[in-house]
C-alpha positions as CSV (number, residue, x, y, z in Angstrom):
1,X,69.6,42.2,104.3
2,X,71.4,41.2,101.4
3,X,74.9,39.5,102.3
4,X,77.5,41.9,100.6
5,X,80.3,38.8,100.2
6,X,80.3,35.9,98.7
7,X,81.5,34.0,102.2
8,X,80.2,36.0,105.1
9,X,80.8,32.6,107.3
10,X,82.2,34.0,110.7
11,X,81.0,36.1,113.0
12,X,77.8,38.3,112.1
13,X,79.4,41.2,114.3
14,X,80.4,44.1,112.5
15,X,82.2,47.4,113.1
16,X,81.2,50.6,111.7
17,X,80.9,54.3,112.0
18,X,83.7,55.5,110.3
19,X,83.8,59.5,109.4
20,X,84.3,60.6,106.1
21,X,88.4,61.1,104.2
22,X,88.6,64.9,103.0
23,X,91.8,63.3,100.9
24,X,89.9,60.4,99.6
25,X,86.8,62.5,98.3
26,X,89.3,64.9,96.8
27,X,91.2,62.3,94.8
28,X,87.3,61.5,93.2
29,X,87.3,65.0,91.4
30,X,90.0,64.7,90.3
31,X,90.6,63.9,86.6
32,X,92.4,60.8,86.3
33,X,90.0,59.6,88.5
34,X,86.8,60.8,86.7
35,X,88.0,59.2,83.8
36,X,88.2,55.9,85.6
37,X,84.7,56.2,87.1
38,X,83.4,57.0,83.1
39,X,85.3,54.3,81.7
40,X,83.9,51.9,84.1
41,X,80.6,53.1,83.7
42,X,80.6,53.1,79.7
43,X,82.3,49.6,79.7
44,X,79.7,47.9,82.5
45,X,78.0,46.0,79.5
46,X,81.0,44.6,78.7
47,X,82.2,44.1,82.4
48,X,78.9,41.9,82.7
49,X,79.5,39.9,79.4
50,X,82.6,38.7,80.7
51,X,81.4,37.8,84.4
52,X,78.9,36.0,82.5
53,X,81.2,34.2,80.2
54,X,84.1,33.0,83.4
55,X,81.0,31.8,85.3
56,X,79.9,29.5,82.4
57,X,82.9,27.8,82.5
58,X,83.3,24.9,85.3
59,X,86.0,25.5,87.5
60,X,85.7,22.9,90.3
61,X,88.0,22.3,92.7
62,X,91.7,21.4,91.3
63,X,90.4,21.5,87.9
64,X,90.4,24.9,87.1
65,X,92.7,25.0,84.1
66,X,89.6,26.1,81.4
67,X,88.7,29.3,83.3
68,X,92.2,29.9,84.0
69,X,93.3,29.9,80.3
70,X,90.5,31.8,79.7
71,X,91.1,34.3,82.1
72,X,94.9,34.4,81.3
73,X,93.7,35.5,77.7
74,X,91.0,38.2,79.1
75,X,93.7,39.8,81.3
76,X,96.4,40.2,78.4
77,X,93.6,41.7,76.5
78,X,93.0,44.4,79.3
79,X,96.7,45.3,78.8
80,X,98.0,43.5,81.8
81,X,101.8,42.1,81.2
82,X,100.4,38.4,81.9
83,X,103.5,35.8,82.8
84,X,101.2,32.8,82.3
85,X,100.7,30.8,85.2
86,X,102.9,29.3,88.3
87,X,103.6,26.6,89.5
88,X,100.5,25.5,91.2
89,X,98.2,27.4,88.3
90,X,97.6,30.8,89.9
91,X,97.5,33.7,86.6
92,X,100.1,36.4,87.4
93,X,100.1,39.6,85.9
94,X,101.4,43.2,86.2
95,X,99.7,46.0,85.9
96,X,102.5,48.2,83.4
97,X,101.5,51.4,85.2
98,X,103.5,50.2,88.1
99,X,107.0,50.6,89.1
100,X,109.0,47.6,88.1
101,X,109.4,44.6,90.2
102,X,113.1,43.7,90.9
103,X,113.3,40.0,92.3
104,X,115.0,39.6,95.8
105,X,114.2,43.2,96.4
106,X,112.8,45.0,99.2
107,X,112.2,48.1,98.3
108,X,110.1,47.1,95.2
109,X,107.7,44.1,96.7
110,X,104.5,44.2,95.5
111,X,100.9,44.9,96.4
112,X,98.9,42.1,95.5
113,X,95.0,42.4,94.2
114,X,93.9,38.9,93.4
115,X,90.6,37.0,92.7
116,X,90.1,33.4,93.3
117,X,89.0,31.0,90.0
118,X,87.7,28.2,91.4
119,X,83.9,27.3,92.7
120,X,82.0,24.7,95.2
121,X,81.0,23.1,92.2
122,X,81.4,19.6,90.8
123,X,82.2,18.9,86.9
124,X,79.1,18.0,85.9
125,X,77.2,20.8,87.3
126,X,75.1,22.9,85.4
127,X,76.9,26.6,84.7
128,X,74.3,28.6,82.3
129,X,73.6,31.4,83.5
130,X,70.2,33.1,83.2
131,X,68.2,36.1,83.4
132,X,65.6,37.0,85.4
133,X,64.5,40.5,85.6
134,X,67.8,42.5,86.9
135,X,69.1,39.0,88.3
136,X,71.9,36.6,86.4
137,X,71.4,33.6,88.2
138,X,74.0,30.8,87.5
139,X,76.5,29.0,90.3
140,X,79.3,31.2,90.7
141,X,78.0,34.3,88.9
142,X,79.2,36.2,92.0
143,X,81.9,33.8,94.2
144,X,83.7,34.4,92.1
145,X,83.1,35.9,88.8
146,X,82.6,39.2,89.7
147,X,85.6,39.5,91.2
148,X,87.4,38.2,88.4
149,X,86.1,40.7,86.2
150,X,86.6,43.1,88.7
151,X,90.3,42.9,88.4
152,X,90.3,42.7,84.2
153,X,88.0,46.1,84.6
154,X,90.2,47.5,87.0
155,X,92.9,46.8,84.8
156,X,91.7,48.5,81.3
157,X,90.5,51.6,83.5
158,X,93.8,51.8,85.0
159,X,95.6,51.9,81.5
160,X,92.8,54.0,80.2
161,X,93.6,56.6,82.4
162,X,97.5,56.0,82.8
163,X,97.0,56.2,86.4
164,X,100.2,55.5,88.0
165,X,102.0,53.8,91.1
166,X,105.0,53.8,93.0
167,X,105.0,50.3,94.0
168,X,104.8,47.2,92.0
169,X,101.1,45.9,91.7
170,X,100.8,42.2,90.7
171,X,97.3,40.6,89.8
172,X,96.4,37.3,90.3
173,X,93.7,35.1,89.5
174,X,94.2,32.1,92.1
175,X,93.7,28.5,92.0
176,X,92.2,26.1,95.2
177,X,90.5,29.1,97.3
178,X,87.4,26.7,98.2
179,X,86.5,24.1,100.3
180,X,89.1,21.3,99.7
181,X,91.7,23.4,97.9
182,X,92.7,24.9,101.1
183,X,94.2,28.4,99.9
184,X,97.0,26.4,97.9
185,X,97.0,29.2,95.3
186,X,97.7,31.9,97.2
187,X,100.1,29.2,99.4
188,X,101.7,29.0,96.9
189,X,102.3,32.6,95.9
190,X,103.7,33.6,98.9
191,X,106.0,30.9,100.1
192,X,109.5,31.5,100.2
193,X,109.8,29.1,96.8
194,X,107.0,30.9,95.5
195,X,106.6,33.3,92.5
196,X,107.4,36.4,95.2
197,X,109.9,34.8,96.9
198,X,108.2,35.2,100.1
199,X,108.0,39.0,99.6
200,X,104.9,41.1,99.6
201,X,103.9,44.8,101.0
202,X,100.1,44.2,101.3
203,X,97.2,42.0,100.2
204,X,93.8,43.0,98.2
205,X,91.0,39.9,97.8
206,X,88.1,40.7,95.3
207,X,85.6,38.2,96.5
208,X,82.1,38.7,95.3
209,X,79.7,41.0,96.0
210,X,79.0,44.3,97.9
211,X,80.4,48.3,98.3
212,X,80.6,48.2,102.2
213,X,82.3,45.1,104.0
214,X,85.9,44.9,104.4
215,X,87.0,41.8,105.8
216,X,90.1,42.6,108.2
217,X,90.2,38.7,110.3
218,X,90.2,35.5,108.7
219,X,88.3,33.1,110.2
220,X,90.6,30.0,110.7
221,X,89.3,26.2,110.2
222,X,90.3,23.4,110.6
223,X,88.4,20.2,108.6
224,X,88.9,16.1,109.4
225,X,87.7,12.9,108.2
226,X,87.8,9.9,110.6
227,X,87.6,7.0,109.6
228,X,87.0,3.8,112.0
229,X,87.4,0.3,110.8
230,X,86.4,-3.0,112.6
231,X,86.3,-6.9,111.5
232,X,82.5,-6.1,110.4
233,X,79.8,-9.5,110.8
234,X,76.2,-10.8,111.4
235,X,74.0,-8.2,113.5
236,X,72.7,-11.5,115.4
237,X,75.3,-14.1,115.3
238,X,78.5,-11.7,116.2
239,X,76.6,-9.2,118.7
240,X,79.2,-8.1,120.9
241,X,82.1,-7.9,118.2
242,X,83.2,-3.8,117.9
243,X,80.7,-1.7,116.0
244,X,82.3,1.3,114.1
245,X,79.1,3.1,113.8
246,X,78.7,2.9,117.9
247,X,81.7,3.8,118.8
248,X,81.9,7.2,116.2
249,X,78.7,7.8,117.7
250,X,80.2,7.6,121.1
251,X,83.2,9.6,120.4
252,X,80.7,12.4,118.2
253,X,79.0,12.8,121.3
254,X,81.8,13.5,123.5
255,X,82.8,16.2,120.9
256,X,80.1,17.8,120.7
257,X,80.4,18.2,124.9
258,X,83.4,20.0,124.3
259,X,83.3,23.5,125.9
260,X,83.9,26.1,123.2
261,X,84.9,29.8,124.0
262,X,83.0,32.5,123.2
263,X,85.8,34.8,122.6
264,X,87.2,34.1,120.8
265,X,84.6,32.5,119.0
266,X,84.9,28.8,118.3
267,X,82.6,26.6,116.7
268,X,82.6,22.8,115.9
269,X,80.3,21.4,113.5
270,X,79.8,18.0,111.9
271,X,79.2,17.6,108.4
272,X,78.7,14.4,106.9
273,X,78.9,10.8,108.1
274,X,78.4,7.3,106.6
275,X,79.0,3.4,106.7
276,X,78.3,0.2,106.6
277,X,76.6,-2.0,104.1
278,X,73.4,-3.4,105.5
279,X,70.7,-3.6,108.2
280,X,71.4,-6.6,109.6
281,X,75.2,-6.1,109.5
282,X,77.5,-4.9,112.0
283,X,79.7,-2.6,109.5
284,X,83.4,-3.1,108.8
285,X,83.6,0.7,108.1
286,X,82.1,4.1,109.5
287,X,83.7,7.3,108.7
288,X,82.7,11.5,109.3
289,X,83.6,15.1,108.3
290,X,83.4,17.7,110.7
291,X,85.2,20.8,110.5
292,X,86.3,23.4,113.3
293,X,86.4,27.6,112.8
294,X,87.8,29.7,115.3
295,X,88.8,33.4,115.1
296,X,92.3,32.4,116.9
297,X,94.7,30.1,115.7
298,X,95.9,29.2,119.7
299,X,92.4,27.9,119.6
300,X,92.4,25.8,116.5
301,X,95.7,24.2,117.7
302,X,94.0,23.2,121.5
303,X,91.0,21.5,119.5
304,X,93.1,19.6,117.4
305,X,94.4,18.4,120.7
306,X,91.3,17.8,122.0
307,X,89.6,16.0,119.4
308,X,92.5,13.4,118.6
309,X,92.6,12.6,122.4
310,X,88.8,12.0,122.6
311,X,88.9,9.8,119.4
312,X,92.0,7.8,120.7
313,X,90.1,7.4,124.0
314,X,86.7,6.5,122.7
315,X,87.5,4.8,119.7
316,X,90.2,2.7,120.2
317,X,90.7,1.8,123.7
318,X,93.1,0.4,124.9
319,X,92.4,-3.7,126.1
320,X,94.2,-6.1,128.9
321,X,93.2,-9.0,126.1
322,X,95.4,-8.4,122.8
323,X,93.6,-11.4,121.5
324,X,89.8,-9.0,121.8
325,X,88.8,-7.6,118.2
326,X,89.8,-3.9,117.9
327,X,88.5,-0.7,116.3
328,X,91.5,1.4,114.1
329,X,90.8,4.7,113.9
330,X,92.6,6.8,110.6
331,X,92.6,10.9,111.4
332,X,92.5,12.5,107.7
333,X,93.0,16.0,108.2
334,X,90.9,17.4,105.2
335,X,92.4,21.1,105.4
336,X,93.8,24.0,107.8
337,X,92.8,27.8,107.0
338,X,95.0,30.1,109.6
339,X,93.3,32.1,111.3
340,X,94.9,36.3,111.1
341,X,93.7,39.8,111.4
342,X,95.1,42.7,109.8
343,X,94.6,46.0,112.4
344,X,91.6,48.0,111.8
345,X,94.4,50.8,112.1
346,X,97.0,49.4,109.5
347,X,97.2,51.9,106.4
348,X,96.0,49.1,104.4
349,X,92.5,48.8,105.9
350,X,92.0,52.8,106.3
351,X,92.4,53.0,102.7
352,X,89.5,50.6,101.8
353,X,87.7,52.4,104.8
354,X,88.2,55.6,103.3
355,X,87.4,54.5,99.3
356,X,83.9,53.6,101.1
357,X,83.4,56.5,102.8
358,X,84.5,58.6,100.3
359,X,81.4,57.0,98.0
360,X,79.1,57.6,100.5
361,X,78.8,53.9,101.8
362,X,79.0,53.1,105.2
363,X,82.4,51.0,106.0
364,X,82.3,48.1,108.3
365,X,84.8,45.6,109.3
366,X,84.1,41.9,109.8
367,X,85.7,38.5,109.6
368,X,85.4,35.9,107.2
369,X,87.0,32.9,105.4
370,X,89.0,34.1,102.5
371,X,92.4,34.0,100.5
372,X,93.1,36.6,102.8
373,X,93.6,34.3,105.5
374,X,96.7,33.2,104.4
375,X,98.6,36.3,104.5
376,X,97.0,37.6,107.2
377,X,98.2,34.4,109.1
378,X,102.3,35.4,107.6
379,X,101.4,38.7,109.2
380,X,101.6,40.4,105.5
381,X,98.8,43.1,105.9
382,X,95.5,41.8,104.1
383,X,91.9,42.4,103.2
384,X,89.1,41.3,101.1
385,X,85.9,43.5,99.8
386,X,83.7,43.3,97.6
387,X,83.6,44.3,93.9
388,X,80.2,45.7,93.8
389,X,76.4,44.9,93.0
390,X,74.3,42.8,95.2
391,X,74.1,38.8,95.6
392,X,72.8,35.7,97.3
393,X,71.8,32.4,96.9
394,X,76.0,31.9,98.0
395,X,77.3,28.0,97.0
396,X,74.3,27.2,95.5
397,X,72.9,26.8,91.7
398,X,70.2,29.6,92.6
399,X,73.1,31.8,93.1
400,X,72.5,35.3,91.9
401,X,73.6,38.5,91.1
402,X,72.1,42.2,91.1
403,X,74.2,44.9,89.3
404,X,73.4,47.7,91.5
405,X,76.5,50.4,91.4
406,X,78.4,47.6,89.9
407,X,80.9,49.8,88.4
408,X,81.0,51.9,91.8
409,X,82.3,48.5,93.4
410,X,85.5,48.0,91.0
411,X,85.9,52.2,91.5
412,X,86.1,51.2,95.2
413,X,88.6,48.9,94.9
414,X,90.9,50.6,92.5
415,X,90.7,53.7,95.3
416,X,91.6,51.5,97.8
417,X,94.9,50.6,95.7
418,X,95.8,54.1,95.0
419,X,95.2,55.1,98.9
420,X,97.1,52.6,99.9
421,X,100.0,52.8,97.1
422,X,99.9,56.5,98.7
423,X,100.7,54.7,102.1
424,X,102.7,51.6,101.9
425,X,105.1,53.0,99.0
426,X,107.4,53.5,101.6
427,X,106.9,51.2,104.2
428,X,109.4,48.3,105.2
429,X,107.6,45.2,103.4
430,X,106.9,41.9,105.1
431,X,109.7,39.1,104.4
């Protein structure tokens, strides 16, 4: 089967089942509506051109300021009122259809529907994007173009068809979603310094592929480097000085003894490791990454316990003779993703339940590591789904993308918006 997101990292278990919305298969006939669903339809070609156009232009982590110049430019030509770029490089936008957006007030917070701009990528990887057959292959053509263009085509169908809402709807293309950049884009949005002043009524994520997954938990994680340092010499000559690459292999082993829960699920994996300079040399430096995900954040803060305690104790022991060589051990915490969960009851997810449903796809709720983390952990209510199509080949260069009810996706989530602008518009927003 043909993973529907760009990120389906967590748990494999899904939850589905859900009946059909008589409201949300109504709001499909009618006009405003079918106009969207023609617009999008007629304009795919150029919904495509544009996904092909953002992927071929590098965005790796923290150097994201091409695509995000060029995206600023797309979304003012789909009629968004674009307000440049924050302070940590996130695009902000307003859709005009909206009610206005009155700083400092409660009543008018927004709904958010954002896309993230950067990729796994390095610089000097190769972006092109080809054809083969029905497939644009390139890295990044779905994580995530398509959700980019997702929210510009979105946008133009929206003003097409003058469809209206009662609350404030900001868009945002987001900076540092992957890897390293540790959701500091959309940290950055909703901090109390941020650009909402810590105010926001719900949270949409575009994030790749797909017309059926809604992510409702975030997965958290939580990612280290170690680093153990020694006074290094001849393999022969200074046998019995401290070795840095026995004693990380000594304390990896230990962690990897570490009993993990099952629920919730918890998982510790190491990455990469490294050191030393020769064969015939004890090393004067070992280091390795490993990374911890858990679907509860009381979990992530116990292993972070856990694993400093067996490093201390393994690595650097303590000695009764100060004068004996010792090992220092440096902790580099490499990232934290929260872990959250949005109710599958909350208004917010039984509108994207119900925009599936009501286009005859079956809904189903999993977890995953996404934007949507970081709200979801502030307890604002957030999701992320798909924008439509098929893909695979996920944070590699053989990453591809099948435009199967590609404009059906984008209808999807601009349903979910107006469901849940019906549902949130006067609901108490999250401060």
């Amino acid at each position: 089967m043909v993973p529907e997101l760009s990120k389906l990292l967590g748990s494999s278990a899904v939850k589905a089942g859900f009946a059909p919305d008589p409201h949300a298969a109504q709001l499909l006939t009618r006009p405003v509506l079918q106009r969207a669903r023609a617009y999008l339809e007629e304009h795919d070609a150029r919904t495509l051109e544009e996904q092909v156009a953002l992927t071929e232009i590098p965005a790796p982590p923290f150097a994201e300021q091409e695509r995000s110049a060029y995206m600023a430019e797309l979304m003012d030509r789909s009629g968004l009122d674009v307000i440049d770029t924050d302070g940590a490089g996130n695009v902000v936008a307003w859709l005009p259809t909206s009610s206005p957006w009155t700083p400092g007030a409660d009543a008018s917070a927004p709904l958010v529907v954002s896309a993230h701009l950067d990729t796994v990528f390095p610089a000097e990887t190769d972006v092109t994007v080809r054809r083969e057959g029905d497939l644009l292959i390139g890295p990044g053509i779905s994580d995530d173009a398509r959700g980019l263009t997702a929210l510009l085509a979105l946008s133009r169908a929206v003003a097409d068809g003058r469809i209206e809402f009662a609350t404030p709807v900001l868009v945002v293309a987001t900076v540092g979603e992957e890897g390293a950049g540790n959701l500091r884009g959309v940290r950055a949005l909703l901090e109390p310094e941020g650009f909402l002043g810590g105010r926001c009524r719900a949270f949409v994520s575009l994030d790749g592929a797909g017309m059926r997954r809604i992510v409702n938990v975030g997965l958290g994680s939580l990612r280290y480097r170690a680093t153990v340092r020694g006074p290094g010499g001849h393999s022969w000559v200074d046998y019995g000085l401290p070795n840095p690459i026995h004693a990380l292999a000594r304390a990896l082993d230990n962690l990897t003894r570490v009993p993990l829960p099952t629920e919730p699920t918890t998982t510790l994996s190491i990455g990469r490791w490294g050191g030393g300079t020769s064969v015939n040399a004890i090393p004067t430096e070992a280091w390795v990454e490993f990374e911890v995900r858990s679907e509860a954040e009381v979990e992530l803060s116990r292993m972070d316990l856990e694993i400093r305690s067996i490093l201390d104790r393994v690595v650097a022991p303590q000695t009764a003779d100060p004068r004996r060589p010792r090992l220092e051990l440096e902790i580099e915490p490499l990232g934290r993703r929260p872990a959250g969960a949005t109710s599958e009851r909350h208004p917010l997810v039984q509108a994207a339940v119900r925009a599936t449903t009501a286009l005859g796809e079956t809904a189903e709720l999993g977890i995953s590591s996404t934007d949507a983390n970081l709200p979801m952990s502030l307890g604002v209510p957030a999701i992320t789904i798909g924008a439509g199509g098929e893909a695979g080949q996920a944070h590699t260069t053989a990453e591809w993308f099948r435009n199967r009810r590609g404009p059906d996706g984008i209808l999807r989530a601009l349903l979910t918006l107006i469901l849940a602008d019906e549902a949130l518009s006067n609901v108490r927003p999250h401060r």
